[in-house]
N, C-alpha and C positions, 0 to 999 in steps of 0.2 A: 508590465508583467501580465502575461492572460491566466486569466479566471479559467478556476478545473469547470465551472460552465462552457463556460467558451469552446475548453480544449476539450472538450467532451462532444459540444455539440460540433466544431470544425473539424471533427470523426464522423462523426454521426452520420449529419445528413449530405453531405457529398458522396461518403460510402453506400448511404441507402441510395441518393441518386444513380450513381452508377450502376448498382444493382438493379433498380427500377430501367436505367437507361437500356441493359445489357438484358433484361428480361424482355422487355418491350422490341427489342431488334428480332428475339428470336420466335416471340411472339405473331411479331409482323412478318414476318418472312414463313413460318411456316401457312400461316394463311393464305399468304400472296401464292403459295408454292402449290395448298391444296385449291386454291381458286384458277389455277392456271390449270394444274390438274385437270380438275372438274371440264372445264373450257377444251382443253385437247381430248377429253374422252367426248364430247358431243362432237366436236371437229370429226372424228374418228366417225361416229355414227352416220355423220352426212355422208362423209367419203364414200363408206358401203355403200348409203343410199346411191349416191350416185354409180358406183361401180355395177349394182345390183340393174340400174338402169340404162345404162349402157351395154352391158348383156344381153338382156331383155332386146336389146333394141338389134343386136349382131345378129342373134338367132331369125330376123324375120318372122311374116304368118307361120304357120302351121301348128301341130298340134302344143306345142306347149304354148301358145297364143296366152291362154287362159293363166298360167302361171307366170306371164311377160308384165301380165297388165295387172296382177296384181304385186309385183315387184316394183312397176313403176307407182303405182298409188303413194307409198311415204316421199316418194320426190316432190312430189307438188308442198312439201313442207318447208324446201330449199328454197322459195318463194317470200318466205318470211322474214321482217325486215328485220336488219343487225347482219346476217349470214350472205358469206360472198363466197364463191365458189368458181374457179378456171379449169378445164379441161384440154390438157394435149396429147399429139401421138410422142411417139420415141423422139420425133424427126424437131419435134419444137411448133408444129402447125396447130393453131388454137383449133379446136373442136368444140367447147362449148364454153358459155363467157355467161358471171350471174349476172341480170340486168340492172340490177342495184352497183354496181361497180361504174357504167357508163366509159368513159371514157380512160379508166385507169382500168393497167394489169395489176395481178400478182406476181410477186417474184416467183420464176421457173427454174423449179431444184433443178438437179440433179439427178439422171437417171441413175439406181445403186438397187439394184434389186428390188427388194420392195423393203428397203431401209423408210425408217419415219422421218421426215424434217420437220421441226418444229422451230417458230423463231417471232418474233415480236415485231413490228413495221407499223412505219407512219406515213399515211396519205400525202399527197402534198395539203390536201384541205385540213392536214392536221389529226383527222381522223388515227387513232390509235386501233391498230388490227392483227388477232393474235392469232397465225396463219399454222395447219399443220399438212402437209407434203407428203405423198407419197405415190410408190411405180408399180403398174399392175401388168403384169403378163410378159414383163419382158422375158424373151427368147425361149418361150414355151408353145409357139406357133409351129405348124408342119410347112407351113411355104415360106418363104426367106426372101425378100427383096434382093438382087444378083448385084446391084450397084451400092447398095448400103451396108450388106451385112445384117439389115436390124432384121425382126420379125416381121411377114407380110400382114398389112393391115386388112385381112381379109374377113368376110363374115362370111355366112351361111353356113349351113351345115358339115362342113367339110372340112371349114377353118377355123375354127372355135373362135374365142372372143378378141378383138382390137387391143394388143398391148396399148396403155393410156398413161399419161400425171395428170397427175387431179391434187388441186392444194382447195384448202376452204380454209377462209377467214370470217373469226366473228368479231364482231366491235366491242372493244374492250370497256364502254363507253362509260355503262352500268358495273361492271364488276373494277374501274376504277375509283367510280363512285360509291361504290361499298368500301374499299381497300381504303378511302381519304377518310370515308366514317370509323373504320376501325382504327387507323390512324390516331384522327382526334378522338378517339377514344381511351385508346392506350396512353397518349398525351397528358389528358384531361385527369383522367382515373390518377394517371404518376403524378401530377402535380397536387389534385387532393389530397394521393397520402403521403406525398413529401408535408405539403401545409399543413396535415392533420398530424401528423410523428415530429414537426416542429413545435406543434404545441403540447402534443403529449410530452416531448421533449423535455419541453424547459417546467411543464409541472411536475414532472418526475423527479429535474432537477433539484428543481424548489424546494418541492417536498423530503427527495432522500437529503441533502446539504444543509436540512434546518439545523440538524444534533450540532456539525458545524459550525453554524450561525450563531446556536445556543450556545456552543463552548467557546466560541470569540469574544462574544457577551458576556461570560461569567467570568474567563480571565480580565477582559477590560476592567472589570468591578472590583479586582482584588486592588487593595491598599494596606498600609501599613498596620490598619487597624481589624483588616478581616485575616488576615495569614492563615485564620486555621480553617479558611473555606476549601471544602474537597469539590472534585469534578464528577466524580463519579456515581452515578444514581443508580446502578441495576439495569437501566434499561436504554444504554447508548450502544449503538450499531456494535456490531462486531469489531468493524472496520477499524472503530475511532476506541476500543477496547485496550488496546498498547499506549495511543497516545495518551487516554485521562490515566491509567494506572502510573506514567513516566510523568504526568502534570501534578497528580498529587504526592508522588514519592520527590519532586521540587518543590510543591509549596510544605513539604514535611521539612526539609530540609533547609527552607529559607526560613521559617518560623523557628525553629530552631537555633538556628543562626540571627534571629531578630533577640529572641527569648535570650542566650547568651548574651548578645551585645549589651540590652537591658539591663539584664541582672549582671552584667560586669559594673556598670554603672551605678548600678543601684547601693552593690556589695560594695565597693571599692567605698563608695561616699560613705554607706553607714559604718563600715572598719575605721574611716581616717574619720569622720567625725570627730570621736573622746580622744585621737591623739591630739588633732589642732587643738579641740579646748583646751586640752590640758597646756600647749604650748604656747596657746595664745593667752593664758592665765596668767603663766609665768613668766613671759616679757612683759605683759600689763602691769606684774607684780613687779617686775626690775625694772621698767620706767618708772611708777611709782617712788619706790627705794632703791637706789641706784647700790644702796651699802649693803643690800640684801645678796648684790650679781657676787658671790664666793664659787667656789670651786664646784662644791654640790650641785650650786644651781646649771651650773654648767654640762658638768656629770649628766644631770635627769632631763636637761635640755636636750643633749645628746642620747641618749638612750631613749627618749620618744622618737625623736627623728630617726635612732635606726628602726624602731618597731614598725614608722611609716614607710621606711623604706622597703623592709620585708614583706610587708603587705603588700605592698604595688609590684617585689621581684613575682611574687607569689601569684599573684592574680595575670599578670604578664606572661609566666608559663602557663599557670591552667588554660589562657584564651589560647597560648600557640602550641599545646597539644590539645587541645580541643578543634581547634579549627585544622590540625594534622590530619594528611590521609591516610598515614603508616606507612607510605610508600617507601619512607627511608631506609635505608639496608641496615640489619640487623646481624648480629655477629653470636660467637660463644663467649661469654661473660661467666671469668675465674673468679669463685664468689668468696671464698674464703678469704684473699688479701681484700676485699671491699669489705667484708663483714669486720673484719678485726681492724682495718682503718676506722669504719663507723664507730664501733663501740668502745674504740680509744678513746673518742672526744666525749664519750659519756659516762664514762667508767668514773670519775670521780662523785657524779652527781650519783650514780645511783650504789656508792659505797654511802656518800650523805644519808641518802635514804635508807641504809641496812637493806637492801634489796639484793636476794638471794638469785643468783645467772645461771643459766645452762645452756650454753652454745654448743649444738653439737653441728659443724660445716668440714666436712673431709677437705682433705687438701688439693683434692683435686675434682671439686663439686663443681659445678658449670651447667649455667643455664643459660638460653637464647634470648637474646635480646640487644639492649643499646646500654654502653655501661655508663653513658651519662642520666640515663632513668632510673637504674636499679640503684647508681649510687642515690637519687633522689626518695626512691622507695622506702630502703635499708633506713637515711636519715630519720626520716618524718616517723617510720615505724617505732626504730628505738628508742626516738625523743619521747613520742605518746607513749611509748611503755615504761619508760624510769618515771615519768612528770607525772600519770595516772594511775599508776598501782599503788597501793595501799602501800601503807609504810611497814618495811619488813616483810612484805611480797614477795612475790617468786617473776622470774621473765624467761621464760624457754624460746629457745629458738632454735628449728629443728628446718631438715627437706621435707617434702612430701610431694608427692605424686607430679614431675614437672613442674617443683613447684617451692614456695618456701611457705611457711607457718609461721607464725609468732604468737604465743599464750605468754597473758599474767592476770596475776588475781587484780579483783577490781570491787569495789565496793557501792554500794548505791545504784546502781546500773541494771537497768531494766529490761524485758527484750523489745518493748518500744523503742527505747534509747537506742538501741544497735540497730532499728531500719534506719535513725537519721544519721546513723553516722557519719556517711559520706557526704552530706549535705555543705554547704559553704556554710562558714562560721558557728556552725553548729557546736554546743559545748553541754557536758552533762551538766555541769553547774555554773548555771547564766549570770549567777552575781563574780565568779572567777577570771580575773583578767588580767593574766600575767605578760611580761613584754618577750617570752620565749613561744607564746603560740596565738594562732591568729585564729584557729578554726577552720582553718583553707590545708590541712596535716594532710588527713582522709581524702579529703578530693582531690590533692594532686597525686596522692599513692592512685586513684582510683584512674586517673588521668593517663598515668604513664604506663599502667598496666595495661588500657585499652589501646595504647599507641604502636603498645609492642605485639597486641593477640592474646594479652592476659586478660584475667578478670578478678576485681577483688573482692572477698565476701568475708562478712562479719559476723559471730554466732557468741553465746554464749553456755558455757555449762560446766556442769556440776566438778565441783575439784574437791579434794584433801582439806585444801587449804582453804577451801570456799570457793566463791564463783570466778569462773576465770574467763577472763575475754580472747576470744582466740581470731584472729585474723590471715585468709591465706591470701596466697596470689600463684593462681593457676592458670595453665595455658587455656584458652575456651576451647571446645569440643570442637576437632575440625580443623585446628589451627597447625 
C-alpha cells in the first residue's frame, strides 16, 4: 500500500521536473535564438562592410577618391580572427576569398534578389560556422552581357557597381561555449531545486501528516479501560475536522455499548442473586428434611424460578432494543382493543385494591408504532399503576398530544424519585420486593418508546386527591 507521502511526493517532483524540464528547453532556445540573432546581425554589418568596399573599389580615382578610402577603412576589421568572408559575381567566379579560410569555400547561395540566407555549417576540421548570404545589384546594371543575360560586370563611371554574393561566416566557437555554460546552468540550477523541493518536500510532509501521526497514536492507545478518550482537541487540521468528530461520535457509541454490556452484567447478577439464595436455601432446606419437600415448598420453588425467569426475558429485551437501530417498519397501532386486553388482566387486582379507573381511548384511537412494543408499554404501565397507587387511588388514562398519558395518585414519592424512575431496578421503597416487579417496568417502557421515536417522561403534581404521578409517551420533536 503506498504512503499519502509517497503519493504526494510521486506527483510532486516528476511534475516539478517536467516543469523545470519544459522551462529549461524554452529557456535554452530562446537564448540560442537571440545569440544566433546577435551573430547574423554582425554577419550583416561585415556584408556592408564589404559591399561598401567593393563599391569603393568600382568607382576608381577621382573625385569621390576621398569618400572610397574612407568606406574602405572598417574592412580592414574583416581581418579579425573568427570572421570568414567569400565574394562572387552572378556568374559563380570567386572574387575575394578571407585568408583565414585557406583552402576551404563557403557554401554559394543562390542568386534571389537580395533575399538573406542564413544557415549553420561545419568545416571538414570540425569547425562549426554560422554563415549569412546575400545578392547585391543583381539586374540594376545599364550594360547586359549578350551571352548570359546577367548584368554587365562593368565599373567606372558609366556602369555603376559589380552586381556580387557575398556570404560571411563567424565561428561559433565561443558563442557554443556560452550556450554549453548556459546549458549547465539551466541543468545545475533544475537539479538544486528539484533536490532543494525534495526536501522541502518531505519536511512539509512531515510536519503537515503529524495531526495524522498523532491521531494514529491516540487510537492505538484506546482499550477497554479508556473508551471515554475523545480525539478531538480544537486545534487538528481542517482536513482531519470530519474524521476526529466521526472517531469520537464511534468511541461514544462503543463506550456505550461497553457501558450496557457491563451493566447488563452487573444488573442481571445483582437481580438473580436473592432469587438463587433464596432457592438455594430451600433445596439445602429439603435435602436437609426431605419430609419438609410438600406442595408449598414446591409452589415458592416454582415462583422464584419464574421471578428469574422474568428478570432475564426482561433484561434480554432491554439489551435488543437497546442495541436496536429503529430501522424496523412501523405501522398504525388500534389502541383501544390493546388497552382493554391489558387492563382485563388487571382489572381484578386493582378492584382488590378499591382503585377508582378512568379509561377514556375512542374506538378508533391509533397511534404509530410497532404493536408488539405498545403491547409492552400498555403492560408494565398499568402493572406500576394498580401495584403503586395508594389504596383507594384513582388511575386515569387518557391521549394527549400523539401521544398517551397515564396519572394515579401516589404516596411518599418525591421529585427526586421521578428523575430515577427509569433507571434499572430502581424502587421507591428499597426494602419492597415482590415477585410481580423487578424494577426493569420503566426502562423497558423508556426502551420501546425510543425504538419507536417516542420519548418517555415522568412528572409529578398537585391533584384533588393528592400527589399524582403522571407519565406520557410522546412522539420526540421531528419524528
Amino acid at each position: 500500500m503506498i504512503s499519502i507521502r509517497r503519493r504526494i511526493s510521486a506527483w510532486m517532483l516528476p511534475g516539478l521536473a517536467a516543469v523545470w524540464l519544459v522551462g529549461g528547453v524554452v529557456v535554452y532556445r530562446t537564448h540560442r535564438s537571440a545569440t544566433f540573432a546577435a551573430i547574423d546581425s554582425e554577419n550583416m554589418v561585415f556584408i556592408r562592410m564589404i559591399r561598401m568596399n567593393q563599391r569603393s573599389q568600382s568607382r576608381g580615382p577621382g573625385p569621390g577618391r576621398g569618400r572610397g578610402n574612407r568606406e574602405r577603412a572598417p574592412a580592414s576589421l574583416l581581418s579579425e580572427e573568427g570572421v570568414f568572408y567569400q565574394v562572387w559575381d552572378l556568374d559563380g567566379k570567386l572574387l575575394a576569398k578571407s585568408k583565414h579560410l585557406a583552402e576551404f569555400d563557403l557554401p554559394l547561395p543562390e542568386a534571389k534578389g537580395e533575399a538573406i540566407d542564413r544557415q549553420t555549417l561545419v568545416l571538414p576540421s570540425q569547425l562549426r560556422l554560422r554563415t549569412v548570404g546575400m545578392t547585391f545589384g543583381a539586374g540594376h546594371f545599364n550594360d547586359a552581357d549578350p551571352e548570359s543575360g546577367r548584368p554587365a560586370h562593368a565599373g567606372g563611371s558609366g556602369g555603376g557597381p559589380m552586381a556580387v554574393i557575398i556570404v560571411v561566416a563567424r565561428d561559433l566557437s565561443d558563442a557554443d561555449a556560452r550556450l554549453k555554460t548556459t546549458l549547465f546552468g539551466i541543468t545545475g540550477t533544475g537539479l538544486v531545486i528539484i533536490a532543494g523541493m525534495a526536501f522541502l518536500l518531505r519536511m512539509a510532509l512531515r510536519n503537515s501528516l503529524r495531526p495524522l501521526d498523532d491521531l494514529a497514536a491516540a487510537v492505538s492507545n484506546v482499550d477497554p479501560s479508556s473508551l471515554d478518550a475523545r480525539f478531538s482537541t480544537g486545534k487538528e487540521p481542517l482536513e482531519l475536522t470530519p474524521v476526529v468528530f466521526h472517531l469520537d461520535s464511534l468511541m461514544e457509541r462503543v463506550e456505550k455499548g461497553f457501558l450496557r454490556e457491563r451493566r447488563f452484567g452487573a444488573d442481571l447478577a445483582h437481580e438473580l442473586r436473592t432469587p438463587i439464595a433464596e432457592m438455594r436455601t430451600k433445596l439445602d432446606l429439603a435435602a436437609k428434611w426431605p419430609e419438609e419437600r410438600n406442595e408449598e415448598f414446591f409452589i415458592a420453588t416454582r415462583e422464584i424460578n419464574m421471578r428469574m425467569h422474568r428478570v432475564v426475558d426482561t433484561m434480554l429485551e432491554l439489551a435488543h432494543l437497546e442495541n436496536s437501530d429503529g430501522s424496523s417498519p412501523v405501522e398504525s397501532v388500534l389502541l383501544a382493543p390493546l388497552v382493554a386486553e391489558t387492563w382485563a388482566l388487571l382489572r381484578e387486582r386493582a378492584e382488590a385494591r378499591q382503585l377508582k379507573t378512568e379509561i377514556h381511548c375512542p374506538d378508533d384511537a391509533t397511534v404509530r408504532g410497532k404493536f408488539e412494543l405498545w403491547k409492552h408499554i400498555l403492560a408494565n404501565l398499568f402493572s406500576n399503576a394498580v401495584d403503586y397507587t395508594s389504596v383507594g387511588g384513582s388511575i386515569h388514562f387518557d391521549l394527549c398530544e400523539d401521544g398517551i398519558a397515564l396519572c394515579n395518585t401516589v404516596d411518599g414519592l418525591s421529585t427526586g424519585d421521578v428523575g430515577q424512575m427509569f433507571e434499572r431496578f430502581w424502587r421507591a421503597d428499597g426494602s419492597r420486593s415482590d415477585s410481580n416487579h423487578s424494577g426493569l417496568g420503566l426502562s423497558l417502557v423508556q426502551a420501546c418508546a425510543h425504538d419507536m421515536g417516542f420519548h418517555a417522561t415522568a412528572s409529578l403534581k398537585k391533584h384533588e386527591d393528592g400527589e399524582q404521578f403522571v407519565i406520557c409517551v410522546r412522539r420526540k420533536t421531528g419524528k
